[in-house]
Each structure stands twice: as structure tokens, then as C-alpha cells.
MMTF fields as JSON, N, C-alpha, C and O atoms, coordinates in Angstrom:
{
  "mmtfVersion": "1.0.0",
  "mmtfProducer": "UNKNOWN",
  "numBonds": 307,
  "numAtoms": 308,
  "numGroups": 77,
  "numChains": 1,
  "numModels": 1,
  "chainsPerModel": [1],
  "groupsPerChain": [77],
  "chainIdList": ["A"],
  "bondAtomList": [4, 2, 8, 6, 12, 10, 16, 14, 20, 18, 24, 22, 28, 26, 32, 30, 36, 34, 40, 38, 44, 42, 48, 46, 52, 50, 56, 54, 60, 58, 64, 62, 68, 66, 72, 70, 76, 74, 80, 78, 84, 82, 88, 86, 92, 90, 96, 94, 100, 98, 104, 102, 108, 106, 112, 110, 116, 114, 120, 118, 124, 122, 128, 126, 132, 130, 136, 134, 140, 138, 144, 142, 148, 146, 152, 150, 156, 154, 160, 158, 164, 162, 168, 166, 172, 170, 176, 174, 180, 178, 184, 182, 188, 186, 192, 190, 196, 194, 200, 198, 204, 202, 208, 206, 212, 210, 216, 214, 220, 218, 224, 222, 228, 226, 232, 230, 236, 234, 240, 238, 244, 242, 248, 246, 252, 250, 256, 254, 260, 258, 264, 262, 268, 266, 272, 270, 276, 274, 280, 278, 284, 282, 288, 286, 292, 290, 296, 294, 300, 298, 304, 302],
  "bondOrderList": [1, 1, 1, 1, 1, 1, 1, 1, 1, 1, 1, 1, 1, 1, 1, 1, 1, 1, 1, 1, 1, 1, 1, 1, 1, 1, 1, 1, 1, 1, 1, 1, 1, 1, 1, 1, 1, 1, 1, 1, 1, 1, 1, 1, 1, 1, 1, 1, 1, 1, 1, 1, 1, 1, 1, 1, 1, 1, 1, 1, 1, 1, 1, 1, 1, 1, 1, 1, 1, 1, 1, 1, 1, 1, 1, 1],
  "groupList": [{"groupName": "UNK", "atomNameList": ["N", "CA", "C", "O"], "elementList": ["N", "C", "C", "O"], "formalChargeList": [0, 0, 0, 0], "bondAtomList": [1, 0, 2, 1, 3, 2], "bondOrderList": [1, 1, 2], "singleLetterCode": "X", "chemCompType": "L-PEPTIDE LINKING"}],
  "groupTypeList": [0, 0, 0, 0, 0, 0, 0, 0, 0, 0, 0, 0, 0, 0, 0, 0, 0, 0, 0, 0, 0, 0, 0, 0, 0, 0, 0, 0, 0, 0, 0, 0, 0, 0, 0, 0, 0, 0, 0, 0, 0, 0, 0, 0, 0, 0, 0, 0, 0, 0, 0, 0, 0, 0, 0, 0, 0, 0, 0, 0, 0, 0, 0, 0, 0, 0, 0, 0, 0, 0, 0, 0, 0, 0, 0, 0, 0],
  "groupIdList": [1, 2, 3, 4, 5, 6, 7, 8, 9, 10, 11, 12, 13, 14, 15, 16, 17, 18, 19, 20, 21, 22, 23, 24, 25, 26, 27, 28, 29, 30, 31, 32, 33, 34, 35, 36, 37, 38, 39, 40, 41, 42, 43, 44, 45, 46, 47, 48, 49, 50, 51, 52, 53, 54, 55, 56, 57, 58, 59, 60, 61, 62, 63, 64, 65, 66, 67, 68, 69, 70, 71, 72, 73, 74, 75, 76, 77],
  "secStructList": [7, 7, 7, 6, 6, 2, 2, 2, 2, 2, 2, 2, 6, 2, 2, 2, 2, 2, 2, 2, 2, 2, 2, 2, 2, 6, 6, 6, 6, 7, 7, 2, 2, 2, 2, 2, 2, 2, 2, 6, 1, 7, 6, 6, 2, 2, 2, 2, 2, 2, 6, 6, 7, 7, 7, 7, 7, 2, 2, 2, 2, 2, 2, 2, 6, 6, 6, 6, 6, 1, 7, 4, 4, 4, 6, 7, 7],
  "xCoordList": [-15.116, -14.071, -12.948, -12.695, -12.351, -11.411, -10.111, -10.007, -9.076, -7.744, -6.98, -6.863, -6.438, -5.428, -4.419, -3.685, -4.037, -2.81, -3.483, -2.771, -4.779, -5.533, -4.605, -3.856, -5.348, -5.009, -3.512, -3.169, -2.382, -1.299, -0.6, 0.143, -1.39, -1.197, -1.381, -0.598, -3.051, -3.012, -2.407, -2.793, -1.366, -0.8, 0.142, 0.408, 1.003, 2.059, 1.563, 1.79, 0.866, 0.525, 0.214, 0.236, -0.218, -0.741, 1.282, 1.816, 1.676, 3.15, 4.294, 5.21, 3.91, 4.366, 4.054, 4.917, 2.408, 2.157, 2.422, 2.403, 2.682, 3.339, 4.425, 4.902, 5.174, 6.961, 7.214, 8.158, 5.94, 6.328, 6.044, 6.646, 4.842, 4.208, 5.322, 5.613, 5.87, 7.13, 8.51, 9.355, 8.49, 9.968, 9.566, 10.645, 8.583, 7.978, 8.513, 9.622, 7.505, 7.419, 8.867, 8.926, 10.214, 11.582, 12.049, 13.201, 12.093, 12.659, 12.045, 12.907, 11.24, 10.504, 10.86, 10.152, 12.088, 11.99, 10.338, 10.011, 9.78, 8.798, 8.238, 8.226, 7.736, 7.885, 6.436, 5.749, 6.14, 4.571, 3.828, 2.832, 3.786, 3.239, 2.788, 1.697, 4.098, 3.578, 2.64, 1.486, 3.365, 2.316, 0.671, -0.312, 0.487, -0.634, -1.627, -2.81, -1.088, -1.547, -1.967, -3.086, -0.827, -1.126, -2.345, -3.318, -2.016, -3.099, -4.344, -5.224, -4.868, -5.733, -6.54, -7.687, -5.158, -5.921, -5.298, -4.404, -5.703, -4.972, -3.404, -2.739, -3.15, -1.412, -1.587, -0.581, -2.348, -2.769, -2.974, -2.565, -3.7, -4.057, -2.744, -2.566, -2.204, -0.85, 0.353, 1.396, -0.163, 1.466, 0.782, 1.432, -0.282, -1.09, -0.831, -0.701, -0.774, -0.503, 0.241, 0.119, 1.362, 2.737, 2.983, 3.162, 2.984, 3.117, 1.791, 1.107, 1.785, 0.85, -0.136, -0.583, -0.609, -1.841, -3.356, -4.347, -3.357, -4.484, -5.256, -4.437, -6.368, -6.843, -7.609, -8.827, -6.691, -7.045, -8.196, -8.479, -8.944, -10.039, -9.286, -8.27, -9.606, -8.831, -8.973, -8.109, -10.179, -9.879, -8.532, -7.641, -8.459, -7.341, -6.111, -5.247, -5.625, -4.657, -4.437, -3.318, -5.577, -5.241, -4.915, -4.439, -5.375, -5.258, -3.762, -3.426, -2.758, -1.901, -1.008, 0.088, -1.282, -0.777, -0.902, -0.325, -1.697, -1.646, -0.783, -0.366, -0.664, 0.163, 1.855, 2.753, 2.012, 3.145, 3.943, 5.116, 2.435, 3.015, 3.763, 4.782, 2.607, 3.745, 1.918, 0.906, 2.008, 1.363, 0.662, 1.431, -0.94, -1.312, -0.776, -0.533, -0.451, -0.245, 1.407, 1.923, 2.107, 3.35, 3.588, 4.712, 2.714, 2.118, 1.743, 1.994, 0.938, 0.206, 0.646, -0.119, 1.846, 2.124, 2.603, 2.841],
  "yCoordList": [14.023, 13.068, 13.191, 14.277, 12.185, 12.435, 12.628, 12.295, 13.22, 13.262, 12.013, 11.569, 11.65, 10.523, 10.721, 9.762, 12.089, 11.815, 11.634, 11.425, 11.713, 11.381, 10.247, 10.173, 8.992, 7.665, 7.159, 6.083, 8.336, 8.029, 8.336, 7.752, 9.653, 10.729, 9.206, 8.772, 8.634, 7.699, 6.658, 5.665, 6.349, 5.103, 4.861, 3.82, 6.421, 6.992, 6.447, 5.266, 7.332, 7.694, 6.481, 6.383, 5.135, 3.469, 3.035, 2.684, 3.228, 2.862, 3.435, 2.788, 4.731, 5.615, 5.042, 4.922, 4.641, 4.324, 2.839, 2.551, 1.744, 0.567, 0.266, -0.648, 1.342, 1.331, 1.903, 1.704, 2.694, 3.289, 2.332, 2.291, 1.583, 0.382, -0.7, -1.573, -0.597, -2.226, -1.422, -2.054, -0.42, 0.135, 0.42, 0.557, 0.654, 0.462, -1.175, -1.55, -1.851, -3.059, -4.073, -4.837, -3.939, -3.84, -3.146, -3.574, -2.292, -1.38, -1.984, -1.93, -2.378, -3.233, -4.474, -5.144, -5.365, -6.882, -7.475, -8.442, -6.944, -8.118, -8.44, -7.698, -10.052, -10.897, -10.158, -9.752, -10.055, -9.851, -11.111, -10.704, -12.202, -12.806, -12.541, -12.734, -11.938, -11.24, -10.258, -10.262, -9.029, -7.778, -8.296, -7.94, -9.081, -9.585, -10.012, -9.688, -10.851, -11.51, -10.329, -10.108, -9.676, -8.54, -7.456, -6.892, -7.416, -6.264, -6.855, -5.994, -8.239, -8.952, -8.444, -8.105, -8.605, -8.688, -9.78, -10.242, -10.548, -11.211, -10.812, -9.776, -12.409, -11.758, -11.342, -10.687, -11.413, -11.729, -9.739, -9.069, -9.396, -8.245, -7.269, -6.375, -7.287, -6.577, -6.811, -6.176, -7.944, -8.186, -6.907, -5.964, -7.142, -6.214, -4.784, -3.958, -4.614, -3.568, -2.5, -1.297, -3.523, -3.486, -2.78, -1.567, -3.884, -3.748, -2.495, -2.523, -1.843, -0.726, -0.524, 0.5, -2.164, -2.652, -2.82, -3.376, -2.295, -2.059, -1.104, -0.331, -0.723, 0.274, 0.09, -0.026, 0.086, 0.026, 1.119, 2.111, 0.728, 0.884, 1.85, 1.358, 2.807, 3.565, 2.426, 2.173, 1.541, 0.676, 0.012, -0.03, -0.596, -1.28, -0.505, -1.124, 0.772, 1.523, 1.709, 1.618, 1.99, 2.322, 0.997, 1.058, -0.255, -1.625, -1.693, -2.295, -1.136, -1.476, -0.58, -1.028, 0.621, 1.359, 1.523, 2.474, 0.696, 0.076, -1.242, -1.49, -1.639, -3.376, -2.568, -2.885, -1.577, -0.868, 0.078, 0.447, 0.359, 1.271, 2.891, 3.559, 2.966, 4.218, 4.886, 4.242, 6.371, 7.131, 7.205, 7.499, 6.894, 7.133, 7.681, 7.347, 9.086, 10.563, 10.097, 10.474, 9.119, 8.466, 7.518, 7.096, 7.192, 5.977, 6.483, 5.969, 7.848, 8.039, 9.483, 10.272, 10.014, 11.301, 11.764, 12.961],
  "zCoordList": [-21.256, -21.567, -20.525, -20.004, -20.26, -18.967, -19.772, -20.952, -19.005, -19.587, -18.841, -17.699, -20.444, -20.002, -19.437, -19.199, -19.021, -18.168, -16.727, -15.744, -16.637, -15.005, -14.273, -13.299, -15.84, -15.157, -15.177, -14.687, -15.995, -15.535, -13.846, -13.057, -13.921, -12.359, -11.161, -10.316, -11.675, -10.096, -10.525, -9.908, -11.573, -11.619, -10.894, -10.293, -10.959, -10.964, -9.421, -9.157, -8.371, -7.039, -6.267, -5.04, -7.528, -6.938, -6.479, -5.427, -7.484, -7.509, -6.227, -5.719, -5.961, -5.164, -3.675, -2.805, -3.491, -2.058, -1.824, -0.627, -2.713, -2.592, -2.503, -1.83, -3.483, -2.653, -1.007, -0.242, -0.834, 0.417, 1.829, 2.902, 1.315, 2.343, 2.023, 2.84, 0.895, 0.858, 1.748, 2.383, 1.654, 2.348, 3.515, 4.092, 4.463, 5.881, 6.146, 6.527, 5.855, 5.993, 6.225, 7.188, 5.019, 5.315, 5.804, 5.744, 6.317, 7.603, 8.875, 9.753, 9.204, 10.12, 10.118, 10.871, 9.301, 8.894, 9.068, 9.755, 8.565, 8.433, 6.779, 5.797, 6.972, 5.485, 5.192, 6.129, 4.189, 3.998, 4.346, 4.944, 4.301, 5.38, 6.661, 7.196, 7.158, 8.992, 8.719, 9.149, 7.675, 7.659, 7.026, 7.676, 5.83, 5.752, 6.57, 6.462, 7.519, 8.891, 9.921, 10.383, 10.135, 11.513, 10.553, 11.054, 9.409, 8.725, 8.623, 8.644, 8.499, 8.185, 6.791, 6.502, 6.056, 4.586, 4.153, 4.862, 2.656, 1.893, 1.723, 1.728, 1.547, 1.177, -0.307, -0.58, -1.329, -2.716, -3.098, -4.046, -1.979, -1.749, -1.369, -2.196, -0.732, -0.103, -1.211, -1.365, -1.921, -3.061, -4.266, -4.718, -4.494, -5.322, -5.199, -6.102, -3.844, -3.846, -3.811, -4.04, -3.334, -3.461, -4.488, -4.592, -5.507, -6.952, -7.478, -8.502, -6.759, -7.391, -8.143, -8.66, -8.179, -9.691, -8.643, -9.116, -7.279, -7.071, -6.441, -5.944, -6.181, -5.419, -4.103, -3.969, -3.192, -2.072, -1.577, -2.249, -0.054, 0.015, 1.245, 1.736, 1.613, 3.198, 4.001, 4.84, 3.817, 5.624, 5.408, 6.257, 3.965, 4.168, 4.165, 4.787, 3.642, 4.109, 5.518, 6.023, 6.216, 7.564, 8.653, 9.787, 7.834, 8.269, 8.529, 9.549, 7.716, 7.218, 7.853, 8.188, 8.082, 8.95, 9.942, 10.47, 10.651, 11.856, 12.119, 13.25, 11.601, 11.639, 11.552, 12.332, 10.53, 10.059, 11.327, 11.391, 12.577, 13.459, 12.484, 12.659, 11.472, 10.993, 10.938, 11.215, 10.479, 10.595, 8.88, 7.965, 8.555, 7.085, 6.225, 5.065, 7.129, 5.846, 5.327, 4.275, 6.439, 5.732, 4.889, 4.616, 4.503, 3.293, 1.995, 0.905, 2.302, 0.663, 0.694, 0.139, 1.298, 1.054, -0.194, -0.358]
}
């Protein structure tokens, strides 16, 4: 049986790495439009994730931290 505080731990950690990719992204002025575009994911996808309600795949983290010019381990630290 899994423990329910698991799926609070990665809720907590979904929430954590989307404030950190939305506060890159404004420190950079760019709209999520631009970062969507330069990351080549959905914008549908990047608002998602933003908002911490999804689970990104590493390509698309590292997609993103490439477009971001910032370093992975500064995204999901």
C-alpha cells in the first residue's frame, strides 16, 4: 500500500519546480508564449506546469532549461 503522504511529497515538489520555471522565466521577461515557443512544447503544457498539476517528462524539463539558459539541477532542486 503506498503512503499518502508520497503523493503529497510530489505534489508539494510538482508545485516547487513550477514556481521555480515561472520565476526563471520572469526574471528573463519572457511571456510564456516566447518560453513555450523557444522550448517547443505546448503553451497548454508549460501553463500546466507551471501550475504544478503536471508531470513532466526530463526531455521536457531539460527543453525548458535550455530555452531558460539556466542550469536543470536549478529548476528541480
Amino acid at each position: 500500500m503506498l503512503d499518502p503522504s508520497a503523493d503529497d511529497w510530489l505534489q508539494e515538489r510538482r508545485h516547487a519546480i513550477g514556481d521555480r520555471i515561472r520565476t526563471e522565466r520572469i526574471h528573463r521577461n519572457l511571456t510564456q508564449e516566447r518560453l513555450h515557443l523557444a522550448a517547443g512544447i505546448s503553451r497548454w503544457s508549460l501553463q500546466e506546469l507551471e501550475a504544478g498539476r503536471s508531470n513532466p517528462t526530463l526531455d521536457t524539463l531539460l527543453r525548458i532549461a535550455r530555452a531558460l539558459d539556466t542550469p536543470l539541477a536549478d529548476l528541480v532542486r
